[in-house]
C-alpha positions in Angstrom: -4.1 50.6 42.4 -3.1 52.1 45.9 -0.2 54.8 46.4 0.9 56.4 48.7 -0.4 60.3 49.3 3.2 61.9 49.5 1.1 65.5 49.8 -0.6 64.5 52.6 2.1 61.9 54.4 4.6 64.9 54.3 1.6 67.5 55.9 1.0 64.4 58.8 5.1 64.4 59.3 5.1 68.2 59.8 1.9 68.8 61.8 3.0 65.8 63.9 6.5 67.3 64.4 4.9 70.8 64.9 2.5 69.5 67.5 5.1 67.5 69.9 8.1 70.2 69.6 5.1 72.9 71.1 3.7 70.3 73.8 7.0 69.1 74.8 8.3 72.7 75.1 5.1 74.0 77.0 5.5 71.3 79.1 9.3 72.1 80.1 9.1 75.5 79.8 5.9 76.5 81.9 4.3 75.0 84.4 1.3 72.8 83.0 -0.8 72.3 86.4 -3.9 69.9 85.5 -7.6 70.4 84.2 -8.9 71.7 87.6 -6.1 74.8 88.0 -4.7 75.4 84.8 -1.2 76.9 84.7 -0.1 78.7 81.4 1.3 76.4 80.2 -1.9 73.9 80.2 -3.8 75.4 76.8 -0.3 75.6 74.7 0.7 72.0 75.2 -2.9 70.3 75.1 -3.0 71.9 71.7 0.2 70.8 70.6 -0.8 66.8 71.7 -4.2 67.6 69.6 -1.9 68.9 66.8 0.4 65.9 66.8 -2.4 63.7 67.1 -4.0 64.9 63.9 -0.9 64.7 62.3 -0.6 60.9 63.2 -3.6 60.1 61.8 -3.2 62.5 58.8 0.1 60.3 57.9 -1.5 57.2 58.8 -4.4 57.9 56.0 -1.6 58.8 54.0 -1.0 55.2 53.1 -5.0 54.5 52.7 -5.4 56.7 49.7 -5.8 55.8 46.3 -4.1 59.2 44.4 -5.1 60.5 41.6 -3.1 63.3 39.2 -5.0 66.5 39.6 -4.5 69.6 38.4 -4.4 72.4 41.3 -7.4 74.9 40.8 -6.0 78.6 40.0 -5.3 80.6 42.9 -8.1 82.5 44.1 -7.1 86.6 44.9 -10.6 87.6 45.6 -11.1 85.8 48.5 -7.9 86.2 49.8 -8.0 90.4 49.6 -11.8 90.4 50.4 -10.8 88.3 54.0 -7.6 90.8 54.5 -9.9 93.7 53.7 -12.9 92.7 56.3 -9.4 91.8 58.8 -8.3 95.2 58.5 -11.9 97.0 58.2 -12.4 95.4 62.1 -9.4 96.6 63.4 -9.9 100.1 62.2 -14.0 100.7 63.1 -13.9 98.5 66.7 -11.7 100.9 68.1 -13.9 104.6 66.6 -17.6 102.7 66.9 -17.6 99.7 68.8 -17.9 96.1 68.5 -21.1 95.8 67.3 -20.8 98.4 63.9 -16.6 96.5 63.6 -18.8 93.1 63.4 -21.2 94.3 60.7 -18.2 96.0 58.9 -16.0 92.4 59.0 -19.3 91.3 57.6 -20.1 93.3 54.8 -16.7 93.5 53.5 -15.8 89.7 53.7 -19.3 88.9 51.7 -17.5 90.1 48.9 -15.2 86.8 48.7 -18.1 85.1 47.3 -19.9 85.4 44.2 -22.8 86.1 43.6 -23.1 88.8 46.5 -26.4 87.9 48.3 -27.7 90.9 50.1 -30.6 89.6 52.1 -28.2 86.8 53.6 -25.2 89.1 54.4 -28.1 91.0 56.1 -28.8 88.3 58.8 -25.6 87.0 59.0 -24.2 90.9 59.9 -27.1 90.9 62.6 -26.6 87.6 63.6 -22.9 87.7 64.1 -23.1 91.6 65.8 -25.4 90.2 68.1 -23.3 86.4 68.8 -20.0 89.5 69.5 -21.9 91.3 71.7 -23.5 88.6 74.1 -20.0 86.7 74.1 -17.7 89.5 74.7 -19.7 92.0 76.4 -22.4 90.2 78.3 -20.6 86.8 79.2 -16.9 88.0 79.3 -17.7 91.2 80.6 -15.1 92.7 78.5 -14.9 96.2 79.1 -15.0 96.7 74.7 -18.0 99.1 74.4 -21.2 97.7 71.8 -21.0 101.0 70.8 -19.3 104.5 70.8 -19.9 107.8 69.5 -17.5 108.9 67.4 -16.1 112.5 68.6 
């Protein structure tokens, strides 16, 4: 038998109304210009339409589901503190060392959400995403955030 998904009816209703209150203000508010010469309002209300059209189809599928009682899993504090911790552990080293020790720091303190820790994988994925930091933000947006820095 088919029901309606109230959970996910009431999240379309809200992301919908979310998404058209932000457009329709950014578009009133600031001056939108088109793809070619973005004004600043451009990005705010083309993510608000994206948002509202999500929504729609979110409460549209609402009506498709077939719902099922389900218990809601226990709330999970280890990956919530372990994601605040490598948060917080980026703001305080990419401002002393650099971006690329911050990125390897955010790293090696958000592995710890996950169990079982896997050493060799947090490895490569702390070299990987030091190095994905550093060509972004220093090579292709020429930000003027040093790699590294001496501390002293």
């Amino acid at each position: 038998m088919r029901h309606i998904d109230y959970r996910d009816l009431a999240a379309g209703v809200l992301l919908l109304a979310l998404g058209l209150f932000v457009a329709l203000y950014a578009g009133a508010h600031y001056r939108v210009g088109e793809a070619a010469r973005m004004g600043p309002g451009f990005f705010p209300a083309a993510l608000g339409w994206v948002l509202a059209a999500l929504g729609l189809a979110i409460g549209l599928l609402a009506f498709r589901k077939s719902v099922q009682a389900l218990q809601p899993p226990r709330f999970a504090w280890r990956p919530l503190l372990a994601i605040l911790a490598a948060i917080l552990a980026f703001g305080l080293v990419v401002e002393r060392l650099g971006l690329v020790p911050a990125a390897v720091a955010l790293t090696g303190v958000a592995v710890f959400a996950e169990k079982p820790l896997r050493w060799r994988r947090t490895f490569w994925l702390a070299v990987g995403l030091s190095l994905l930091c550093w060509l972004i933000f220093s090579v292709a947006l020429q930000m003027s955030l040093p790699a590294f820095r001496l501390p002293g």
